[in-house]
C-alpha positions in Angstrom: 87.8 -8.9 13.4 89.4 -12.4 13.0 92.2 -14.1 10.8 91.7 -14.0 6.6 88.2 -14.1 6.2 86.2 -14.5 2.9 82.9 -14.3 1.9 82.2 -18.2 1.0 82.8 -18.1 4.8 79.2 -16.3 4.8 75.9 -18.7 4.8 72.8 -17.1 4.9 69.0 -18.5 4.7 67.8 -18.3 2.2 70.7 -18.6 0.2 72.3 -15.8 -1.5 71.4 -13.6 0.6 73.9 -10.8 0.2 73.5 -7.8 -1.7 76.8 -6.0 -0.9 80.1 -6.2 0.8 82.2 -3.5 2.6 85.9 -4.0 3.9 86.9 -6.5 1.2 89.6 -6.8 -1.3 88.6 -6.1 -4.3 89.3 -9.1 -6.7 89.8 -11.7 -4.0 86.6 -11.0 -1.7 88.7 -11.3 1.4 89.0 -9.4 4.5 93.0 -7.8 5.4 94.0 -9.2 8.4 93.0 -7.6 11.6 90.1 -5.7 9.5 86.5 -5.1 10.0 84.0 -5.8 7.3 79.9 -5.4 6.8 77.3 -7.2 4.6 74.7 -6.0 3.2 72.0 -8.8 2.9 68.3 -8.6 1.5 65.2 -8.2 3.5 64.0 -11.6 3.5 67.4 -12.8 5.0 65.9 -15.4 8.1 70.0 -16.2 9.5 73.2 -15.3 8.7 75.9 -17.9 9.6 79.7 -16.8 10.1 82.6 -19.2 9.7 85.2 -17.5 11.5 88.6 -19.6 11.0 91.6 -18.8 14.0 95.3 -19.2 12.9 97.4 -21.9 13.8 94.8 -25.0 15.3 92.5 -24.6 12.4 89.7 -24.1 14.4 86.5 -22.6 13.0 83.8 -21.2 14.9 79.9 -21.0 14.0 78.2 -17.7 14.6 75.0 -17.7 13.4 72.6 -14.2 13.6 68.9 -14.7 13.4 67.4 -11.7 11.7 63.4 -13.0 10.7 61.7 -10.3 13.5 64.3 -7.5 13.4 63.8 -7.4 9.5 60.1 -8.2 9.9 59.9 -5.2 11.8 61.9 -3.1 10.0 59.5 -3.8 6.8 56.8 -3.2 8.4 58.1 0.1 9.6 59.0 1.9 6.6 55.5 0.3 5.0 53.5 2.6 7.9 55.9 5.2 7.8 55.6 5.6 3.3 51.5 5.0 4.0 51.2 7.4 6.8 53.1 9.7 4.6 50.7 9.3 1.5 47.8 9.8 3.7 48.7 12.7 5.1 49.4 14.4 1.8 46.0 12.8 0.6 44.8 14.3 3.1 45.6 17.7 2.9 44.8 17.8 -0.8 41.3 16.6 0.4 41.5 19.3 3.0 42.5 21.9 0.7 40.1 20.8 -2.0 36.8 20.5 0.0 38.1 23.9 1.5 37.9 25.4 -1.8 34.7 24.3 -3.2 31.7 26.6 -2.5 29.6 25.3 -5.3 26.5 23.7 -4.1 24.9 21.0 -6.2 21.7 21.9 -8.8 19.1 20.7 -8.9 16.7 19.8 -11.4 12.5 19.0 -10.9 10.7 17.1 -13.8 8.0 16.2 -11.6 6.6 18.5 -10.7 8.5 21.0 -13.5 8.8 23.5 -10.6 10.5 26.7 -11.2 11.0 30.4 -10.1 8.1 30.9 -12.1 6.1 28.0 -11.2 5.7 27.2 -7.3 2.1 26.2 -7.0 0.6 22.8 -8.5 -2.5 21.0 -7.6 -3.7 17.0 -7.7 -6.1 15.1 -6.8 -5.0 12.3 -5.7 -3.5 11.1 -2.3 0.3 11.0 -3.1 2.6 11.8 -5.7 6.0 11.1 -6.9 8.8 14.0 -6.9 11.7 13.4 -9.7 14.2 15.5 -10.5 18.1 15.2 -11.5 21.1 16.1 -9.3 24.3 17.5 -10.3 27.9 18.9 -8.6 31.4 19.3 -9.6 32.8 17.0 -6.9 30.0 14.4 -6.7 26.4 14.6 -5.0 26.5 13.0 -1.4 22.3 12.6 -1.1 19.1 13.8 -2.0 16.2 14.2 1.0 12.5 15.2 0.1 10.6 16.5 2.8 13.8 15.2 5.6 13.7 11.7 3.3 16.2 10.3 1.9 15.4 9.5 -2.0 16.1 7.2 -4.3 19.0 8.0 -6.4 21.3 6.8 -9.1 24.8 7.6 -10.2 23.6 9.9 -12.9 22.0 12.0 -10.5 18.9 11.3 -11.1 16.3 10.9 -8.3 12.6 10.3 -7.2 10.6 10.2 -4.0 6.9 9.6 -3.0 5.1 12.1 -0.7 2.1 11.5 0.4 -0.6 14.5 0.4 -3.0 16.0 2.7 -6.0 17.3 1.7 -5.2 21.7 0.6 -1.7 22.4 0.9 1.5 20.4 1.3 4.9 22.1 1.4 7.6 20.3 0.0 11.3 20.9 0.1 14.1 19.1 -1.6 17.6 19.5 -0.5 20.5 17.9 -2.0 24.3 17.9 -0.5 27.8 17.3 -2.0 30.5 15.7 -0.7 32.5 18.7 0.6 29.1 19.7 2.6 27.7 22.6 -0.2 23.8 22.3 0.2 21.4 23.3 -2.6 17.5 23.4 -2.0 14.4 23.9 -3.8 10.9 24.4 -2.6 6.9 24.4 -4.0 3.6 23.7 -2.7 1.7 20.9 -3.6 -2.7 21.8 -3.1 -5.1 18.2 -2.9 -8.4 19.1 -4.2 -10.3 16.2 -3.7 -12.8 15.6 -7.2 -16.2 14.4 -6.6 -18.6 13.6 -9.3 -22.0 16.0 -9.6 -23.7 12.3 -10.5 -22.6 11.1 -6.5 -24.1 14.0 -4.7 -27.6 14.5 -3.8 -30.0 16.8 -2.6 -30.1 14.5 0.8 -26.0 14.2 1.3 -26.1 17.8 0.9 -29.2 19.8 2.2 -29.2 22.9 -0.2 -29.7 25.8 1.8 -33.2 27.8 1.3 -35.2 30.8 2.5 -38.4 28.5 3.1 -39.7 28.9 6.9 -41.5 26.5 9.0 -41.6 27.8 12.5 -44.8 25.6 13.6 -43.9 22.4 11.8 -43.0 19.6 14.3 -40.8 16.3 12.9 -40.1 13.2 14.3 -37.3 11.4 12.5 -36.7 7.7 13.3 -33.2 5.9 12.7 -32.8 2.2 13.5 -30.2 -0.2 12.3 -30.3 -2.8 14.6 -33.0 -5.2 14.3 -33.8 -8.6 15.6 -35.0 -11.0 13.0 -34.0 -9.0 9.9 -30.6 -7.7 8.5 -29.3 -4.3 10.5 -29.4 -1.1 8.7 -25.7 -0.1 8.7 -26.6 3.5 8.3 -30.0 4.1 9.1 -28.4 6.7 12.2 -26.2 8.7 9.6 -29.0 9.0 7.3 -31.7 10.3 10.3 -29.2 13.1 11.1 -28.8 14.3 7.5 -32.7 14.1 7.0 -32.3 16.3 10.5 -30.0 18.7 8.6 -32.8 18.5 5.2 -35.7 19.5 7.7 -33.9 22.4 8.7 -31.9 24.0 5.7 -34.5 23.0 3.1 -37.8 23.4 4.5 -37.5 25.5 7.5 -38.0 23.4 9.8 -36.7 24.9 13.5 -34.2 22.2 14.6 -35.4 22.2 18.2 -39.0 20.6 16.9 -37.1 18.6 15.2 -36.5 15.2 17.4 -34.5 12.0 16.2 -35.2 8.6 17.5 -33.1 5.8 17.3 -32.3 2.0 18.1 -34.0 0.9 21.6 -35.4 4.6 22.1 -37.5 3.7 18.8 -40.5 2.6 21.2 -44.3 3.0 20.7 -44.4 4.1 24.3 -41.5 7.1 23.2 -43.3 7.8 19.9 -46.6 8.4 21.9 -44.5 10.5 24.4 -43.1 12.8 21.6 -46.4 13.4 19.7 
């Protein structure tokens, strides 16, 4: 309350900073006598400086209100208040949506084309690539092949490389969606190692015959180390499958068989042994 007060007794920083007036005459923007009055100033008022006149000395007196870090903090509360308020209904629409949704991504195979019908393949070869395409209502999360994460692009579309063990590999492809739905699909992969009739032998593999030998005696000699000449790498291996040839082919009994190699490869063993 003061003496007649008007508003171009009001400075604020920045300048024009009020909005609104309350308490004033309408038409002459002063203040009755004796009268309270409010402003109404924006938020990015700093100060607000009152020149309050007194009757009779002519006196005016300076009241200035700094409002930077109440206003500041005002701001900034209604800004968390309106974003906490639009998460929370984000939220719950998430909630509510993911809740919903029991659909679990499909999943297509191209390679292998596996189906209900078609669970068993075979290769020959070491590893392979699985590729297939991914799809879901609300969006796929991942694809794993065997508990590996794959490849994958935004079309859904997806490959892996699994290595293979000789006769069967089990392989199982799962793929999840973003509300948690999981979708799987499974087959069996069988190696069968090819191997040319032209690389085998009769020596790498003994065919088997009814011929018998019970009195034949066999001394087989394997050495790959020597001193002034290059070593035979696999002069050993080769002694033991001549072994197995004596044996399975011509009947030989395998305990008159005997197999000397490297230092035991002596004239004084050879004469021992025959």
């Amino acid at each position: 309350q003061c003496s007649t007060f008007e508003v171009s007794n009001v400075v604020t920083s920045p300048p024009s900073g009020i909005r609104g007036t309350y308490g004033f005459v309408k038409g002459t923007n002063k203040v009755p006598e004796g009268k309270s009055f409010a402003l109404d100033i924006t938020p990015i008022t700093k100060t607000v400086t009152l020149l309050i006149p007194y009757h009779g000395d002519g006196r005016i007196t300076d009241s200035r209100f700094n409002l930077e870090a109440p206003m500041k903090n005002l701001v900034l509360a209604g800004k968390s208040t309106n974003w906490r308020q639009a998460f929370r209904k984000t939220e719950s629409r998430l909630a509510a949506k993911a809740k919903a949704d029991k659909t679990p991504p499909r999943i297509v195979l191209l390679s292998p084309n596996a189906t209900t019908q078609k669970e068993v393949f075979r290769k020959d070869s070491y590893q392979t690539y699985i590729r297939g395409k991914v799809s879901d209502n609300e969006g796929v999360l991942t694809v794993f092949v065997n508990g590996k994460k794959a490849a994958m692009q935004a079309k859904g579309d997806f490959a892996a490389k699994v290595k293979l063990a000789l006769g069967v590999n089990r392989v199982k492809v799962q793929a999840e969606d973003i509300n948690g739905n999981i979708s799987e699909r499974k087959f069996i992969i069988i190696r069968e190692e090819y191997i040319s009739p032209q690389v085998l032998t009769d020596v790498d593999m003994p065919p088997k015959t009814r011929m018998n030998n019970p009195n034949g005696v066999a001394v087989v000699i394997g050495v790959e180390n020597y001193q002034y000449v290059s070593d035979a790498t696999y002069a050993y291996n080769d002694a033991e499958v001549f072994r197995e040839y004596l044996a399975d082919t011509l009947g030989y009994r395998k305990s008159k068989i005997k197999i000397v190699t490297n230092s035991k490869a002596t004239l004084a063993e050879l004469n021992k042994l025959l």
